[in-house]
MIRO-801613 format. One record per atom (N, C-alpha, C): z, y, x. Coordinates in pm, whole numbers, plus 50000, padded with zeros to 5 digits. Layout:
BEGIN
ZYX
...
END
This chain:
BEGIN
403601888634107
403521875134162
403351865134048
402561854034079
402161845433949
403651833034003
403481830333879
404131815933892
403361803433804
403941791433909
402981784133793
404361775833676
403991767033574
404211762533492
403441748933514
404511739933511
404481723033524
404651720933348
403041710533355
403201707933184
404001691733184
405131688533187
405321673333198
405071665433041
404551655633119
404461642932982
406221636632911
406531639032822
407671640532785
408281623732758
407411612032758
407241601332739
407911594432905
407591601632998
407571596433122
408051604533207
408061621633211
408951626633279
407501635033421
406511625833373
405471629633508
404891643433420
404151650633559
402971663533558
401961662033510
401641664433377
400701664833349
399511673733408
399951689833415
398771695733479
400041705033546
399321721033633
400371724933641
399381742333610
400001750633546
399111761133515
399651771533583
398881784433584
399521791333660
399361803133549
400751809133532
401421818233422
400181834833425
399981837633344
399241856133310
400591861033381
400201870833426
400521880433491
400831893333404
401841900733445
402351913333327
400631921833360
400041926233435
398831931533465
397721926933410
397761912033384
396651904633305
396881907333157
398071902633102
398311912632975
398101923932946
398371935233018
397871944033019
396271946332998
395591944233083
394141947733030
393661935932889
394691926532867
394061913532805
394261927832674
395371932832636
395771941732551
394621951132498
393861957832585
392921969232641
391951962832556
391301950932637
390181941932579
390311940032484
391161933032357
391661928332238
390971941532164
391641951532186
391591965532103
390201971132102
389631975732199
387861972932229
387441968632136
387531951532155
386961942232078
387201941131940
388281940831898
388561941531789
387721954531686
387681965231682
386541973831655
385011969131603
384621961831685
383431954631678
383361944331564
384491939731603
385131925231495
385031931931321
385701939931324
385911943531172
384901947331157
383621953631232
382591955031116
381281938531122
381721928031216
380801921231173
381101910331008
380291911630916
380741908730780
381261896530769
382221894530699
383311887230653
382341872430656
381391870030582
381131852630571
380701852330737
379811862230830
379811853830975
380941848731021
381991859130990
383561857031054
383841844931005
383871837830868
384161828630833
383041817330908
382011818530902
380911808031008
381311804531115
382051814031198
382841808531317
383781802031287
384631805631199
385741793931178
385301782931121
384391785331060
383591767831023
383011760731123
382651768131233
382151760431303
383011753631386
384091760431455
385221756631507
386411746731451
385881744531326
386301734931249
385591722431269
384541724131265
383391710131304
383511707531441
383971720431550
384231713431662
385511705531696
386811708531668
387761705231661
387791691831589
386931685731458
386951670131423
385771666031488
384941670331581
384071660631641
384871658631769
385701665031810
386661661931931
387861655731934
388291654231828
389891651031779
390271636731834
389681631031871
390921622431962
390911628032089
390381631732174
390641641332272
391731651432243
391381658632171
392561668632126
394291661332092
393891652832021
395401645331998
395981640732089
394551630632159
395741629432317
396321638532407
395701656532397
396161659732525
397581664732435
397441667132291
398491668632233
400111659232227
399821648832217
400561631932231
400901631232421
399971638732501
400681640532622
401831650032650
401271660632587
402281671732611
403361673732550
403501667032410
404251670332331
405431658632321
404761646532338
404951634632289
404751630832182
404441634832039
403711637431935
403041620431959
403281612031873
403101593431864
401391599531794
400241591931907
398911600431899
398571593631700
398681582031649
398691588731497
399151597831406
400421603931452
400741617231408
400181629631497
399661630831592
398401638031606
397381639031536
396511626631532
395621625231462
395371633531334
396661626731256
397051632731134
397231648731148
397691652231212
398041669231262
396371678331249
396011672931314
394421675231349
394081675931226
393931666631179
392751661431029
393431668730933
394911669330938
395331679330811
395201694230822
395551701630946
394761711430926
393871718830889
392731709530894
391331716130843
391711722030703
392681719330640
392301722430489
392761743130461
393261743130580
393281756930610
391731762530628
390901755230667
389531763230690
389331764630546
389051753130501
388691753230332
389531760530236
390611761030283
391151774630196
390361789430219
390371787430341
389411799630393
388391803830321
388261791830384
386531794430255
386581797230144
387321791230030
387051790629910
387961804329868
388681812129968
389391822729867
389691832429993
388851836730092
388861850130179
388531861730147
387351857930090
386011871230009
386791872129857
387611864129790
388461868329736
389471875829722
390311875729814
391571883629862
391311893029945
389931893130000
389901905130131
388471913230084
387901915529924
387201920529911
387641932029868
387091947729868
387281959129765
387861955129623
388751961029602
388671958429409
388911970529381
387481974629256
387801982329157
389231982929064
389421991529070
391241992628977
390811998328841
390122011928896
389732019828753
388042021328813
387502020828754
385882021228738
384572030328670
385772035828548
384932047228485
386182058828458
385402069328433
386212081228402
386122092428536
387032101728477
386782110128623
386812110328724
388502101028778
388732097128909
388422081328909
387392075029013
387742060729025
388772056829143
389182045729143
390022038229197
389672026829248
389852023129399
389672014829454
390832010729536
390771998029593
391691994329706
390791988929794
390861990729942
390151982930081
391071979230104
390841965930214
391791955930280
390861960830403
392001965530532
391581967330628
392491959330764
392021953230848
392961947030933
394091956231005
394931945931024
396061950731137
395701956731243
394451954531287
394301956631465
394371946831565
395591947631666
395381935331767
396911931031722
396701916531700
398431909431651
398681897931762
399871900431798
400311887931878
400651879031804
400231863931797
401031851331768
401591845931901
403091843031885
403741837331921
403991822831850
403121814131926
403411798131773
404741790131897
404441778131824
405471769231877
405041753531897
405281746631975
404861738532043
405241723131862
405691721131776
405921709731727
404811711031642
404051718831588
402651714931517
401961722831556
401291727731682
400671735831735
398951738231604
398881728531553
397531732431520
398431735531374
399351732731302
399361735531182
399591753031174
400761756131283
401571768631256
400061781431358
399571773931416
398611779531473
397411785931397
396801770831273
395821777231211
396201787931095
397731787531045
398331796330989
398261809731006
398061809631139
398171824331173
396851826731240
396501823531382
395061832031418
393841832131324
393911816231285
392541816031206
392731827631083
393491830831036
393891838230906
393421853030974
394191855131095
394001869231141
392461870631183
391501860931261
390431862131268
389411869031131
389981859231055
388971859430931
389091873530883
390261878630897
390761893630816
390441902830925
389811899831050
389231909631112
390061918031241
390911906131233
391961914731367
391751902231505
392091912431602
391291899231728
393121898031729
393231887531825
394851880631881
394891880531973
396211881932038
396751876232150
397611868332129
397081850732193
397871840032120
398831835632278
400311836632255
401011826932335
401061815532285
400871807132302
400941789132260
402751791032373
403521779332264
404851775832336
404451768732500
404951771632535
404821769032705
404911751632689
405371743832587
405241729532630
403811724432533
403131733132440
402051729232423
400771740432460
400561745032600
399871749932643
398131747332669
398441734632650
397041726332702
396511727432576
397021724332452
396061725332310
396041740832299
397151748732349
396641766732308
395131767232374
394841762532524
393381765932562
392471758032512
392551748332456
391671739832385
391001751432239
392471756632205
391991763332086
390961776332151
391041780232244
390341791032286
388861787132321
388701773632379
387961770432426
386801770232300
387221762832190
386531760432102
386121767231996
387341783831985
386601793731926
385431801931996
385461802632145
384281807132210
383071801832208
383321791332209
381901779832139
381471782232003
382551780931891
381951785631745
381281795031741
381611806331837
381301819631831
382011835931799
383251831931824
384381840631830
384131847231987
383861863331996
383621867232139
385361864632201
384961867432329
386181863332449
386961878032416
386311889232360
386901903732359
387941898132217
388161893332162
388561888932022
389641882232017
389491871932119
390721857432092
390991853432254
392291857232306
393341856732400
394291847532403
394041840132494
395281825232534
395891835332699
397281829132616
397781835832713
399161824232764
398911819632935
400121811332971
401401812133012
402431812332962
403651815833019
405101809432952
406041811932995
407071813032896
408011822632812
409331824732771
410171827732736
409651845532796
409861846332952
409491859033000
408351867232981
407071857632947
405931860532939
405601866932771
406551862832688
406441865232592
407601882832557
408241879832633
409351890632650
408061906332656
407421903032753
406621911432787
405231914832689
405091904932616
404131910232455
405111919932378
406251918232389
406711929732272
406461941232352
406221940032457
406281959132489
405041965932516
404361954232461
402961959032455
402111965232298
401391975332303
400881980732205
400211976432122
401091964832053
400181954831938
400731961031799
399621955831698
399871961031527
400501953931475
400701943231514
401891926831440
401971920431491
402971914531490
404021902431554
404031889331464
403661880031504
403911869331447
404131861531521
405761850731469
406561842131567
406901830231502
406581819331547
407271805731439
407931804731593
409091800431542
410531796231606
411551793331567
412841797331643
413991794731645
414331807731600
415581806031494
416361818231423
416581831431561
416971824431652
417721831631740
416671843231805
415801838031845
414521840631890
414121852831810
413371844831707
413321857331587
413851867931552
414961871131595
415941876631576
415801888131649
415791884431783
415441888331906
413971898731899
412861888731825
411841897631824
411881907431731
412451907231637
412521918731503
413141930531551
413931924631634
414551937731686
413981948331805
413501937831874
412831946531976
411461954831924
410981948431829
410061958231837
410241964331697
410861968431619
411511976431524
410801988431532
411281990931618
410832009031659
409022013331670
408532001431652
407332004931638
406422009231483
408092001531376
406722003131271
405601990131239
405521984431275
404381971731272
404991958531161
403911952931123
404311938831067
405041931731148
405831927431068
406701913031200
406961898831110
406311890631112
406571880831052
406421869131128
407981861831081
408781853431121
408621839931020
408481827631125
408551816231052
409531806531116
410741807331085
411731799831166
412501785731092
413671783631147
413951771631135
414701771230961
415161756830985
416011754530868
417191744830861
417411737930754
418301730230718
418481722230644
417431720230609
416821711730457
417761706130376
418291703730253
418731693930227
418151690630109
418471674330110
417781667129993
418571661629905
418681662729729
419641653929725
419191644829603
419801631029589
419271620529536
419821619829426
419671621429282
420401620529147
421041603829118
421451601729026
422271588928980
421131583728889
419841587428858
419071587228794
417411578628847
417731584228976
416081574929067
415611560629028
414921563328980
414131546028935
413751535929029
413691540929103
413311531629256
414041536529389
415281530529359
416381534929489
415931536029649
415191519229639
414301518729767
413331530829778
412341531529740
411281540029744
412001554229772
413221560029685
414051572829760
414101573129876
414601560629949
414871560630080
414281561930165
412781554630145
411821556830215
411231568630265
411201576730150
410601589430140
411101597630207
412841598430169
413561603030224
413671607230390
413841592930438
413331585630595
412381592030655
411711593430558
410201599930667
410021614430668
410961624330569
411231633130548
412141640930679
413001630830741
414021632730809
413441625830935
412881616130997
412101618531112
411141616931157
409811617231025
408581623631053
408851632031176
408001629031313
407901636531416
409491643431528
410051627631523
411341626231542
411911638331484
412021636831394
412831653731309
412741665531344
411541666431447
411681677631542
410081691131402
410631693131297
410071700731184
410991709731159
410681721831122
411141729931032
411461728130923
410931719030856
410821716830747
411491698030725
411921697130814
412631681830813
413581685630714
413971671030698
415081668430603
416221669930708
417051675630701
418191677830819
419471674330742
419611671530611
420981666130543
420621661230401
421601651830342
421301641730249
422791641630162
422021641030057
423521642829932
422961631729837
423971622429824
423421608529734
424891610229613
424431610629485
424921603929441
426051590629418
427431594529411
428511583429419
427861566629346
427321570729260
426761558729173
425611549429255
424831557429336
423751548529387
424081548729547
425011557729569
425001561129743
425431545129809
426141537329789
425951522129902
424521516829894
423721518029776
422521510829785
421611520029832
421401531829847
420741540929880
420801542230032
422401546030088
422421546230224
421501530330278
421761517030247
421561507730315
420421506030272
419461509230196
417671512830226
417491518330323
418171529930349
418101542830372
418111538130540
419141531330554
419671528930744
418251513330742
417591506630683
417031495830689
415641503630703
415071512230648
414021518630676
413671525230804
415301532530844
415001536631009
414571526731105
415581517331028
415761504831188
414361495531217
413501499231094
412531495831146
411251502531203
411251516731206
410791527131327
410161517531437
409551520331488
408991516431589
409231527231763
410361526031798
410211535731913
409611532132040
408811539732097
408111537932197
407171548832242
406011540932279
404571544432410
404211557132272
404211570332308
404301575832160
402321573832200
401771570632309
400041567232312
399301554032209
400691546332141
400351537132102
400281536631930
399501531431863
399231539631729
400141539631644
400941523831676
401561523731594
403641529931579
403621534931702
404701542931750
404861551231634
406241552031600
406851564431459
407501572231510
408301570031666
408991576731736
408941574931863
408831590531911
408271595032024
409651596732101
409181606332195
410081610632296
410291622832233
411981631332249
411651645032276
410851653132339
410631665532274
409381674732344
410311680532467
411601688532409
412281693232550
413391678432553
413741683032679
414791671532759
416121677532724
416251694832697
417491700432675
417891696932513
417181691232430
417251684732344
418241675132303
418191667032410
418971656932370
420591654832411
421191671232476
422171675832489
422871676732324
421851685732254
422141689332146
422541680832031
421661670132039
422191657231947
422991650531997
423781650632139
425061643032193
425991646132136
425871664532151
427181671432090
427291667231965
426111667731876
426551669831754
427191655531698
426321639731748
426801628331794
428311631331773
429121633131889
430231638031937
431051638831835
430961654031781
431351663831663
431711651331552
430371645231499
430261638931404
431421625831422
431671617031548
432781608531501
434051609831530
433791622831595
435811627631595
436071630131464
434811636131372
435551640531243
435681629931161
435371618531211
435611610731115
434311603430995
433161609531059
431631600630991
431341588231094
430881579730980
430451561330996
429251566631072
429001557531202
427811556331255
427141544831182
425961547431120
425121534531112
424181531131175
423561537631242
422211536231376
422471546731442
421881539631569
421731551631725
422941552531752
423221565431805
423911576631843
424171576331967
422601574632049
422871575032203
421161578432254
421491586632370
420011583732410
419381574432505
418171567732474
417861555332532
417391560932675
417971547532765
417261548632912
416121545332928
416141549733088
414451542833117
414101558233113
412001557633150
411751574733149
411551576933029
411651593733043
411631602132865
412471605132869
412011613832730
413231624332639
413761614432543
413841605932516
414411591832374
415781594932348
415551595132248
416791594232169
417121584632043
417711576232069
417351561231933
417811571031816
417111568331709
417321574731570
418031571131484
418941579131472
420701578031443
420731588831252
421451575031213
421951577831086
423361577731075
424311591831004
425371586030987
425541589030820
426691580730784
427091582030650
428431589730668
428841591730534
430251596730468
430661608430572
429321616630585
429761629930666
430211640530565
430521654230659
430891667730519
430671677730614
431031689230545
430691699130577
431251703330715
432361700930775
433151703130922
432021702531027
431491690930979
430321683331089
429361693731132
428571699331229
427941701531301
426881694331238
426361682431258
425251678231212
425191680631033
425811686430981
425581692830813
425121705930858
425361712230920
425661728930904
424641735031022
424661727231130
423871731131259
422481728631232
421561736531300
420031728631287
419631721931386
419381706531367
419291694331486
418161692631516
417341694831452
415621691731520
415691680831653
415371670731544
415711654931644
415911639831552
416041632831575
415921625931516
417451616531457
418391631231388
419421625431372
419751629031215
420781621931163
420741625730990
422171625530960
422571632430835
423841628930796
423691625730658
424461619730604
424521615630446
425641618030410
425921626830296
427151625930232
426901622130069
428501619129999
428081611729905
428691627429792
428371629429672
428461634829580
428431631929437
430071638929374
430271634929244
429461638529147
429011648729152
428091658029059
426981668929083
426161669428984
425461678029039
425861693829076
426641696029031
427871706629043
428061708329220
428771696529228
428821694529409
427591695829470
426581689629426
425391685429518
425051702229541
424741709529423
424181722829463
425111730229578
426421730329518
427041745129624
427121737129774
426991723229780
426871718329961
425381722329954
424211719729948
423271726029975
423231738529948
423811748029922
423751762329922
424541768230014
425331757430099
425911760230179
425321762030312
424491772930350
424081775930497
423661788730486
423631790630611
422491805530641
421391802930638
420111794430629
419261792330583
418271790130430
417571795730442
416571793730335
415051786230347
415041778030379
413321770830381
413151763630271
413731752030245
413031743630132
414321735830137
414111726929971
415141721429929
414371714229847
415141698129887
414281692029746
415441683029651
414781678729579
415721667329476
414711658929416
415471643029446
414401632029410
415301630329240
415121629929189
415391622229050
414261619028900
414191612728837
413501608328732
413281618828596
414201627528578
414451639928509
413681652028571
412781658528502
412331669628574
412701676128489
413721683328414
414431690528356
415451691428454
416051681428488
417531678528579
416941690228722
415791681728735
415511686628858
415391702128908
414661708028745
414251719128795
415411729428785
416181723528724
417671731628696
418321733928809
418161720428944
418581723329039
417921735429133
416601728829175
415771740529225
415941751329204
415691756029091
416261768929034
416601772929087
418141767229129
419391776929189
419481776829335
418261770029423
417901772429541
417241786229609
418171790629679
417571804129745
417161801129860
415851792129840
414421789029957
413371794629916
412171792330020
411061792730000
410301784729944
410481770829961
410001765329873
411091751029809
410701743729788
411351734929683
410241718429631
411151709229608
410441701929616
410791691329494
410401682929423
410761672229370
409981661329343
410701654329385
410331637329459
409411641529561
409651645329646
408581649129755
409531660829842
408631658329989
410071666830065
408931669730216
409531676130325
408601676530425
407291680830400
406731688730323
405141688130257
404841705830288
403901707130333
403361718730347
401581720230281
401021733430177
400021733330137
399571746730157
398111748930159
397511757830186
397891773630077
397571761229933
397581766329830
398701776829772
399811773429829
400831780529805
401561787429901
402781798329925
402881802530009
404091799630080
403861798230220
405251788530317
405561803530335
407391803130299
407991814830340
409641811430380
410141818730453
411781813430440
412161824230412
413661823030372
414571832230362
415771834530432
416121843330437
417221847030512
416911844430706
418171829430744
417741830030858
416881821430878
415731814330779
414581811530784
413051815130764
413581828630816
412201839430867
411881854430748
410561856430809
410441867430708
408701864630670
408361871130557
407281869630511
406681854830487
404881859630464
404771845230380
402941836730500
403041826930531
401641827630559
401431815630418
399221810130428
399051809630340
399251812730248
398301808130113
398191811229982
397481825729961
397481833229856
397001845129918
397621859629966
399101853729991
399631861130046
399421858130172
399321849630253
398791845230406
397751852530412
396331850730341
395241859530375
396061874630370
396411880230265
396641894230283
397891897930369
398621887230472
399201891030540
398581901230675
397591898430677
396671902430801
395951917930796
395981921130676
395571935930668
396411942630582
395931956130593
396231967030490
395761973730415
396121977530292
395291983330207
395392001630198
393911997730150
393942017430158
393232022430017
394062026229960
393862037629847
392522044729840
391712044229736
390302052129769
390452059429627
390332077429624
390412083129509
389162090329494
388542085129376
386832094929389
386652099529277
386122111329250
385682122129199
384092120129223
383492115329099
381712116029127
381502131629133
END
């Protein structure tokens, strides 16, 4: 029996469309087809494969305000941070380009003598992506376009609240020229996805929630297959006694923490200031939010949207909650706004610690904590304090200071004077309970195949 799926506008609470969910039987042959197709795929040569993704690149920016709005509908996503979503992606094609036939060509190892030596890069086969609805095109082109190019067809679940851009993406690789046997949109939720693990795929790939992840590693264990995980975090940032432009920290900071109402992986989710600068720092810091713009997230100049889910804003009550029994200063928000939507006014608190829920929990939302710190001594072991590993940054004027800190960060990546930032060039990975493996860089390309040993005897 099908069911359908109501896409609501998260701004207003109304139906956007209403879809009607794949079927465990439609998966099934979608599975069948993939594998077929895929066959075909790996032997047509690597630069056509890349021609389709170029082309699908030119379609996607000759369409892009279309695309952003149905994105800014579904998501609530304020349509200039769409925009931006859109336009920054592409640089994944151009990585493509400039370093595929690099990483996914034969290499000679040994070349003369009796035995030569080679390595082939051969694809996975058929890989499920499982992406996630808060940057559908970033965590998206991460993964299919990568798996396309390396010669494996997909079966893509798009998160059930950004469904409408998953078929957009389908739509427009069939146009570039990606066959329909190759690249699979598939509609559903939570259940629908339950039902890809028990299907006969070569890799798993999931951006999500720890919990989730968790969930998938395990279930399909027993197969043997790639499984790579891109999950949440905990960010923290912390500000030295040293910053030359206190304001400008803050700013950065600010946008670090609710760029896309905080709803990132890669948000700033906690803040360690310095005893010496922390009153002038926090009160940039709360003066920069308060001037956010919350609203029509259709309107350009909107910084803050609505939540994507509505069960969302349970989560920042509690933590709300948590935070002033223990005893942290509210300085903005800490309520969600009426009227329709998911809103939640964007809430800063100061002189929090570690007890708090909003230090330790992952909030994805548009809420912050600040605590203040004697030393850099302190600043590290509170940021080393989680089960997470994604990224960690430190703003200060010293890049000696800085890198001393980094250093002793067990993330994936790391940042200084700069925070929230994702690049092609290098490779996004977490640790621990912030996932497994790496996409981009050229470990992203060679995430997608395998290599095979070639021993020859002329």
């Amino acid at each position: 029996m099908q069911e359908n799926i109501a896409i609501r506008n998260p701004a207003t609470g109304a139906v956007e469309a209403t879809l009607t969910s794949t079927t465990t039987i439609e998966l099934d042959v979608m599975a069948a087809i993939l594998k077929q197709g895929q066959r075909k795929w790996a032997k047509v040569p690597l630069q056509d494969r890349l021609n389709c993704i170029f082309r699908f690149g030119q379609l996607i920016s000759a369409n892009k305000q279309e695309l952003a709005e149905i994105l800014t509908k579904e998501t609530g996503k304020p349509i200039t941070q769409s925009l931006n979503e859109i336009g920054g992606a592409q640089n994944r094609i151009e990585h493509l380009r400039q370093n595929a036939a690099k990483w996914l060509s034969e290499e000679v190892i040994v070349g003369e003598g009796a035995t030569l030596e080679n390595i082939r890069y051969e694809p996975l086969g058929v890989i499920a992506n499982i992406s996630a609805w808060n940057f559908p095109y970033n965590v998206g082109f991460n993964v299919f376009l990568y798996a396309l190019v390396a010669g494996n067809s997909v079966l893509y679940k798009p998160s059930e609240f950004a469904t409408l851009t998953g078929q957009q993406f389908a739509k427009y690789l069939y146009q570039a020229g990606v066959p329909d046997d190759i690249f699979k949109c598939v509609v559903g939720d939570g259940e629908t996805g339950q039902y890809i693990l028990s299907l006969p795929l070569d890799g798993y790939f999931f951006t999500g929630s720890y919990k989730t992840g968790l969930h998938i590693a395990k279930t399909v264990a027993h197969k043997l297959v790639p499984v790579q995980l891109e999950l949440g975090g905990k960010d923290p940032l912390y500000v030295t006694d040293d910053v030359t432009d206190i304001e400008q920290a803050a700013v950065s900071a600010a946008e670090g923490a609710f760029y896309n109402n905080g709803q990132s992986c890669c948000a700033v989710e906690r803040i360690y200031v310095s005893e010496k600068i922390y009153d002038k720092f926090v009160e940039a810091f709360v003066a920069e939010v308060a001037s956010y713009k919350v609203g029509d997230p259709m309107t350009v100049d909107t910084f803050i949207g609505p939540l994507t889910r509505a069960a969302q804003l349970t989560v920042l009550s509690d933590q709300v909650k948590d935070a002033l029994e223990k005893g942290a200063r509210l300085r903005l928000g800490g309520h969600a706004l009426q009227g329709k939507g998911y809103y939640y006014a964007p809430t800063v608190f100061e002189h929090c610690d570690h007890s708090m829920a909003l230090m330790i929990d992952e909030t994805f939302g548009p809420l912050i904590g600040i605590q203040k710190v004697s030393s850099d001594e302190e600043a590290i072991g509170l940021m080393q304090d989680t089960a997470y590993g994604l990224t960690a940054a430190v703003f200060s004027s010293d890049r000696n200071r800085a890198m001393r800190i980094l250093d002793q960060m067990d993330t994936g990546t790391v940042y200084w004077n700069c925070c929230d930032r994702v690049s092609p060039n290098v490779p996004w990975s977490g640790r621990r309970n912030s996932g497994l493996g790496s996409t981009l860089s050229a470990q992203g390309i060679r995430a997608f195949v395998q290599p095979k040993a070639y021993h020859l005897r002329p």
